[in-house]
C-alpha positions as CSV (number, residue, x, y, z in Angstrom):
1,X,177.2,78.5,233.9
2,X,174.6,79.3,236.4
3,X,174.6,81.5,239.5
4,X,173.3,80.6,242.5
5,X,171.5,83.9,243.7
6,X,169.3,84.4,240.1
7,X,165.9,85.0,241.4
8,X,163.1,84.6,238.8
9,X,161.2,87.9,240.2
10,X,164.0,89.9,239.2
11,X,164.0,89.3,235.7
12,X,163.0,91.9,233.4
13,X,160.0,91.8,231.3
14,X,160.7,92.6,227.6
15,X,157.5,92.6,225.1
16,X,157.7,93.0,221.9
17,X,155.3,93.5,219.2
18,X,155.7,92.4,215.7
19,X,155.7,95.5,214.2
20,X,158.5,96.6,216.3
21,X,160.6,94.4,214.3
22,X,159.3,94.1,210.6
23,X,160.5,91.5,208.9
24,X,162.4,90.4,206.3
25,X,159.7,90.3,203.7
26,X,158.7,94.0,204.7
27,X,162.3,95.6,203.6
28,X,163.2,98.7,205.4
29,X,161.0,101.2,205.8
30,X,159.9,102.9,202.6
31,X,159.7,107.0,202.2
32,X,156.0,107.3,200.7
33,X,156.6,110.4,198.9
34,X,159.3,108.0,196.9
35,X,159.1,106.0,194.0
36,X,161.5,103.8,191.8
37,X,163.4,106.0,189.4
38,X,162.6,109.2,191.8
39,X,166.3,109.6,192.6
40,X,167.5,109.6,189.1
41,X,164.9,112.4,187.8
42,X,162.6,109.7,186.1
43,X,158.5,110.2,186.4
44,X,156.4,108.5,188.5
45,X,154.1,107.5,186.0
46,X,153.8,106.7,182.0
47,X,156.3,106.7,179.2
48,X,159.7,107.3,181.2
49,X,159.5,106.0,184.0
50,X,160.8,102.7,185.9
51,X,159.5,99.3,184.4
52,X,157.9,97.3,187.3
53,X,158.9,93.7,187.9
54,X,156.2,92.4,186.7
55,X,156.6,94.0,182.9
56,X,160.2,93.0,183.3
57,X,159.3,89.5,184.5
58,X,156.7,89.0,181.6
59,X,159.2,90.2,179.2
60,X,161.9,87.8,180.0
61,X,159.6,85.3,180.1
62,X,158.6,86.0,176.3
63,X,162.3,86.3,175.6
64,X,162.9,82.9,177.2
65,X,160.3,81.3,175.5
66,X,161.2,82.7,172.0
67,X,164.8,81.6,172.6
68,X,163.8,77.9,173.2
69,X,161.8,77.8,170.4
70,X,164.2,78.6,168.3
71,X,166.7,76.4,169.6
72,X,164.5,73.9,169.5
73,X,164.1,73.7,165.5
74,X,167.7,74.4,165.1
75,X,169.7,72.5,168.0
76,X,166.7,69.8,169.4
77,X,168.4,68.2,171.8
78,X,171.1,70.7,173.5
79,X,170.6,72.1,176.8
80,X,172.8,74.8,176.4
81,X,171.4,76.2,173.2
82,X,168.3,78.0,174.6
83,X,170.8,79.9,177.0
84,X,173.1,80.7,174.3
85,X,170.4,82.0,172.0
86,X,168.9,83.9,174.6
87,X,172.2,86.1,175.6
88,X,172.9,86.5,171.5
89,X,169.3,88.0,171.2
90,X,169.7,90.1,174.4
91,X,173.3,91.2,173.1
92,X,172.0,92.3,169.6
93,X,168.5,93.5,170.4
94,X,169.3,95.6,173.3
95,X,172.8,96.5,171.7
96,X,171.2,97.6,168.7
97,X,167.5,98.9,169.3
98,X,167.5,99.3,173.1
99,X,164.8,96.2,173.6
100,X,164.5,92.6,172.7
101,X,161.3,91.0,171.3
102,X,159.7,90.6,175.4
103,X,160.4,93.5,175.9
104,X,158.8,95.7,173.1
105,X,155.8,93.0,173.7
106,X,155.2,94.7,177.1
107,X,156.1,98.2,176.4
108,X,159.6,98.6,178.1
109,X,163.4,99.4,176.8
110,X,166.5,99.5,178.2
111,X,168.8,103.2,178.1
112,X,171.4,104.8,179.6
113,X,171.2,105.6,183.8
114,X,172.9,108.7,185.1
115,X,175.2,106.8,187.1
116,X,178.9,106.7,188.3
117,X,179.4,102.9,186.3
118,X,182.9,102.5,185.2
119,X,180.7,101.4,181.3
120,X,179.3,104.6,181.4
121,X,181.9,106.1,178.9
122,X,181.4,102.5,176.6
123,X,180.0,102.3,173.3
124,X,176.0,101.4,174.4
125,X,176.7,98.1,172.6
126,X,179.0,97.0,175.1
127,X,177.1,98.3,177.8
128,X,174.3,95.6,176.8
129,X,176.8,92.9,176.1
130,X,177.5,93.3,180.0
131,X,173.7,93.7,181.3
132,X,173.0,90.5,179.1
133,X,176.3,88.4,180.0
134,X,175.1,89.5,183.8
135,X,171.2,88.8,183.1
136,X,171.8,85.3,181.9
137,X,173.5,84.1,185.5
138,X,170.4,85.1,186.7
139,X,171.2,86.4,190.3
140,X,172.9,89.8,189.6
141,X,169.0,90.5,188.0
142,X,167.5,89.2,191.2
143,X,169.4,91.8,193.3
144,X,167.6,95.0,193.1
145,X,168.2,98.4,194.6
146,X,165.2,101.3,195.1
147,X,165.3,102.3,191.3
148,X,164.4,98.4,190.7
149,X,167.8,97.6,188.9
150,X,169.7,94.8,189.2
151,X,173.3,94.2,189.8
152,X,173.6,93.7,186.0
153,X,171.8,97.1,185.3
154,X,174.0,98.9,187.6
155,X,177.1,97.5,186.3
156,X,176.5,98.5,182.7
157,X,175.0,101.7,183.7
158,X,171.4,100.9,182.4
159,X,168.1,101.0,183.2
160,X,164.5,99.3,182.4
161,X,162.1,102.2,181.5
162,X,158.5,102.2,179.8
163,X,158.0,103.2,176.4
């Protein structure tokens, strides 16, 4: 639809600068005086506080690559094995000790988050039997909040903290 009387020298002027708008890759703005873990009464720094991504990310790796191994001597040509033996030893090493063999290799473990989690009340067995179930799809882990847990952590009430 067009009108008849638009005049070009009465259209405002809009400038913008690309700070105005961030970006998608920026986030939203972040309180400097904050840190991962800050909320829930965990240190900045050391033993304690929040694992970074890239401890967690090396970890899984080394739990991934452990996993295939094995299911490489023992099932050589299924596709499916490495994923099952990966939840089993998430399951039972988190379940039982609190890390798995990536993660005591870069210095993190999983406990228990002050959080309103309908787990919270579980056994902490079954709480890791979630977090792993939910790790192994992949994309709950992906989705992080400002304590740097994923959907899976937050839904058994779990965290990722240094040693």
């Amino acid at each position: 639809m067009t009108h008849s009387n638009d005049d070009p020298s009465e259209v405002m002027s809009v400038s913008l600068e690309r700070s105005d708008v961030g970006g998608w890759l920026n986030g939203p703005p972040v309180d400097e005086s904050s840190w991962p873990g800050k909320r829930l009464g965990l240190p900045q720094n050391g033993s304690g506080s929040v694992a970074s991504l890239g401890r967690r990310a090396l970890g899984l790796l080394i739990d991934w690559i452990a996993c295939s191994v094995i299911a490489q001597v023992f099932w050589q040509d299924s596709t499916t094995a490495p994923l099952i033996v990966f939840i089993v030893e998430q399951v039972l090493l988190v379940g039982l000790f609190g890390t798995s063999l990536g993660h005591r290799a870069v210095g993190v473990h999983v406990a228990a988050a002050p959080s309103s989690s309908v787990l919270t009340r579980q056994p902490f067995f079954v709480r890791a039997a979630v977090r792993s179930l939910l790790l192994s799809l992949f994309i709950p882990a992906a989705v992080m909040d400002t304590d740097l847990r994923g959907l899976n952590d937050r839904a058994a009430g779990l965290i990722v903290l240094r040693r």
